[in-house]
C-alpha positions in Angstrom: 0.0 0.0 0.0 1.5 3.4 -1.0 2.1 5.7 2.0 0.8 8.7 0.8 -2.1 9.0 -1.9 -3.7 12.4 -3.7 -6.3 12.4 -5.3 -8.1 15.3 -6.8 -5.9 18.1 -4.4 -6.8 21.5 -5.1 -5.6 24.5 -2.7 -6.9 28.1 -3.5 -6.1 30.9 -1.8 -8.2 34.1 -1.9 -6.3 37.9 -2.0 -8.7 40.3 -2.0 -10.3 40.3 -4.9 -8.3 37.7 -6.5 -7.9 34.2 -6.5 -4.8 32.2 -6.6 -5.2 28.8 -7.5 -1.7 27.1 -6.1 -2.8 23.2 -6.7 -4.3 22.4 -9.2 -6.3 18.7 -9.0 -2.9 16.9 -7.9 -2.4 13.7 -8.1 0.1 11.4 -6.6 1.1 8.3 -5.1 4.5 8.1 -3.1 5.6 4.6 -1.6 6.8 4.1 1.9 10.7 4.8 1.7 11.1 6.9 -1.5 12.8 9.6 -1.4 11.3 12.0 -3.6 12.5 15.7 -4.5 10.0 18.6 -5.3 11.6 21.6 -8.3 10.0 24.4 -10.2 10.0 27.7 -10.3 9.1 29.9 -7.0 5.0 30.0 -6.7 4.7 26.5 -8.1 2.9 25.2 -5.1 6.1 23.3 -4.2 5.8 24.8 -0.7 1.9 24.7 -0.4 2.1 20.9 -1.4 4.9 20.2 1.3 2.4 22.2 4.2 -0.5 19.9 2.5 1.4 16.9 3.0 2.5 17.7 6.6 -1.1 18.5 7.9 -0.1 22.3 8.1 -3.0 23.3 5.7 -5.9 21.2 4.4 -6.8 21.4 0.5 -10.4 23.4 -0.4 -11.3 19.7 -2.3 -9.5 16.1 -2.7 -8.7 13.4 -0.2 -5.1 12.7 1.0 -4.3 9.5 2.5 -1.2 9.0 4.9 -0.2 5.3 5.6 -4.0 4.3 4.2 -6.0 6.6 6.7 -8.0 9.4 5.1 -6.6 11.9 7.3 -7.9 15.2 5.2 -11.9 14.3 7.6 -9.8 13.9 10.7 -10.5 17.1 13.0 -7.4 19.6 13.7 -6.8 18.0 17.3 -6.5 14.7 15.5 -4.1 15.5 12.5 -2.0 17.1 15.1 -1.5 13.8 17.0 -0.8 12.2 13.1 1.5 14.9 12.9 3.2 15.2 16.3 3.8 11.0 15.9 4.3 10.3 11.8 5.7 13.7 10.4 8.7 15.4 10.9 10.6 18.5 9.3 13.4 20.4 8.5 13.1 23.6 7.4 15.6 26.0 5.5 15.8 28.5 8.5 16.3 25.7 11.1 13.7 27.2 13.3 15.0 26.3 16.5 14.1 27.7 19.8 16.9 30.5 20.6 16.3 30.6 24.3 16.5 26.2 24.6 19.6 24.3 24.2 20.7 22.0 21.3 19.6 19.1 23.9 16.1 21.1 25.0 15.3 22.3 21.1 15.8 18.0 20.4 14.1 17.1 23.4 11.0 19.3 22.6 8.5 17.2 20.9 9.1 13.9 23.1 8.2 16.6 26.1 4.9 17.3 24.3 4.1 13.9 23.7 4.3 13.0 27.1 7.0 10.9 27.2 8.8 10.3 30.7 11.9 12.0 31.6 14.3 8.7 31.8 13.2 7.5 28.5 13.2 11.4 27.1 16.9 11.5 28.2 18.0 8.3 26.9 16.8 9.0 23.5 18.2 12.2 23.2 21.6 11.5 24.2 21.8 8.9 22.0 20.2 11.4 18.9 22.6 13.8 19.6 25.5 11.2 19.5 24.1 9.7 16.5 24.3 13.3 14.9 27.5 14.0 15.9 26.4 16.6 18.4 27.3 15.7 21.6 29.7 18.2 22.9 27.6 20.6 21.4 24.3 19.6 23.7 24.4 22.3 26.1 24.9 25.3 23.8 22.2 27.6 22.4 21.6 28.2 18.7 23.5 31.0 18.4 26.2 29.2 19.4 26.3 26.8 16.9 27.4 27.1 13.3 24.9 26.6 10.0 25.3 22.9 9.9 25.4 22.1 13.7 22.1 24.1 13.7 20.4 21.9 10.8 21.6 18.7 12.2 20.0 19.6 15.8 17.0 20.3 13.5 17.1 17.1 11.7 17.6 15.6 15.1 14.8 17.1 16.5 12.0 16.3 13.5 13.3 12.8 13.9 13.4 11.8 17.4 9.6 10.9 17.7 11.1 8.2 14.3 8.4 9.3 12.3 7.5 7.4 8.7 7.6 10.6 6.6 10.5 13.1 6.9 9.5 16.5 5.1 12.7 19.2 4.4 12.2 22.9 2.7 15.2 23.6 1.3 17.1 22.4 3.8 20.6 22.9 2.8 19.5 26.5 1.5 21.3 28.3 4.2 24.5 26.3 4.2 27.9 26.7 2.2 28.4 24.2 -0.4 30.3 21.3 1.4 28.0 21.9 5.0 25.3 21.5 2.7 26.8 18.0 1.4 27.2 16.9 4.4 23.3 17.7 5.6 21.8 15.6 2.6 24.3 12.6 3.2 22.4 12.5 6.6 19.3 13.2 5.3 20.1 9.9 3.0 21.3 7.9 5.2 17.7 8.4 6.9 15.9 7.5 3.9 18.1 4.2 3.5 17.3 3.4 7.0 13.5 3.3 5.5 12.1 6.7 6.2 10.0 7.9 3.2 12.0 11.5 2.0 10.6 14.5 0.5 12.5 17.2 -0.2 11.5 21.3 -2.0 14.9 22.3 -3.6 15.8 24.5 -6.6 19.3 23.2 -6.1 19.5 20.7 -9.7 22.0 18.8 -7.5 20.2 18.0 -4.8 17.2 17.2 -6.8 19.6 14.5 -9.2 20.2 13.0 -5.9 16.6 12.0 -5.4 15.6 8.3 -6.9 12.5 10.3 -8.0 11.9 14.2 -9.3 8.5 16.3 -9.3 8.2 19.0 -11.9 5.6 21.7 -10.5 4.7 24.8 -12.2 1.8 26.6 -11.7 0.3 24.2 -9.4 0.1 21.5 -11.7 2.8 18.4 -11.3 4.1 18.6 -14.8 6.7 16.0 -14.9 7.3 13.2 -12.9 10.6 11.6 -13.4 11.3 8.6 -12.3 15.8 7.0 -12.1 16.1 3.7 -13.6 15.2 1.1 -11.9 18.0 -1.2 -13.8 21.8 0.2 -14.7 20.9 -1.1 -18.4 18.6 1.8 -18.8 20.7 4.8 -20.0 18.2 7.8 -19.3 15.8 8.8 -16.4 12.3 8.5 -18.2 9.7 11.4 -17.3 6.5 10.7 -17.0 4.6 13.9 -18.4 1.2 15.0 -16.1 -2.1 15.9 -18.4 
């Protein structure tokens, strides 16, 4: 069973008297581990689909199914429990907490969730370790440097192990070889099994991914897929109606 499922996704916005269609009946279907990188030019929808997808905003018609559960009927209390438990992100601007330390900013969602103090301690020592960010657990953000800051990011959107990581540009703010070093982690995440979606306008980045959306004006225009054999010479796209 495919992970995630769209059908029929459409997402208007209205300003003022205008209305600004940024999906446009999407449709796709993404396995459980792909690793899957979203291009086009800015106001594509690239960004609306990636809130969409993380149950930050809910589409004006269409159903989207995560793991097989239609979760766009579920109320906002309940696709923030999907969210808290299934979804995590990383985010171009890191968007840690400035006043919490590296270990507090990591810690943050298994405090949320409830989780007990000895296990909450365990898991984050051994998250920060696994990032490479141990001596660096008791310093604050501004403290850190670009990548230290991402990978405390990446360390916090995946300590609750969620299915589906979600990353905006996430090596947007980082010097060329930092940035190399962010998406060889987020990598080695997606080979451990998590399903990977990335937004990027970084060609690069995006020939990294096994699979490439094409948006442009809120349609998915191409969808390319890498050969599945080495005989195959040539990625073959897959154009959308």
């Amino acid at each position: 069973m495919a992970q995630i499922e769209l059908e029929g996704i459409n997402r208007v916005f209205t300003l003022g008297d205008s209305e600004v269609h940024a999906l446009c009946e999407v449709a796709l279907s993404i396995e459980a581990g792909e690793y899957v990188a979203v291009m086009g030019p800015s106001g594509s929808g690239k960004s609306t689909l990636l809130n969409l997808l993380g149950l930050l905003d809910r589409p004006n018609s269409g159903h989207y199914r995560l793991e097989g559960r239609d979760v766009t009927t579920l109320s906002a209390d309940e696709q923030a429990a999907v969210r808290s438990a299934r979804i995590g992100f990383v985010f171009q601007s890191f968007h840690l907490v400035p006043r919490l330390t590296a270990v507090e900013n990591v810690a943050l969602p298994l405090m949320l969730a409830g989780v007990s103090a000895s296990e909450r301690g365990a898991r984050v020592s051994q998250a920060l370790k696994d990032f490479g960010l141990a001596s660096r657990a008791h310093h604050r953000p501004e403290e850190l440097s670009g990548g230290q800051r991402q990978r405390v990011a990446i360390a916090r959107a995946t300590i609750m192990r969620p299915a589906l990581l979600l990353a905006d540009e996430p090596t947007g703010n980082l010097d060329r070889a930092t940035g190399q070093e962010v998406t060889a982690l987020l990598e080695d995440l997606n080979a451990a099994g998590m399903t990977l979606i990335v937004v990027t306008h970084d060609p690069s980045m995006g020939a990294r991914a096994r699979r490439r959306l094409l948006m442009e004006d809120g349609f998915i225009r191409q969808d390319v897929r890498k050969p599945a054999s080495p005989s195959l010479a040539a990625d073959q796209p897959q154009t959308a109606p």
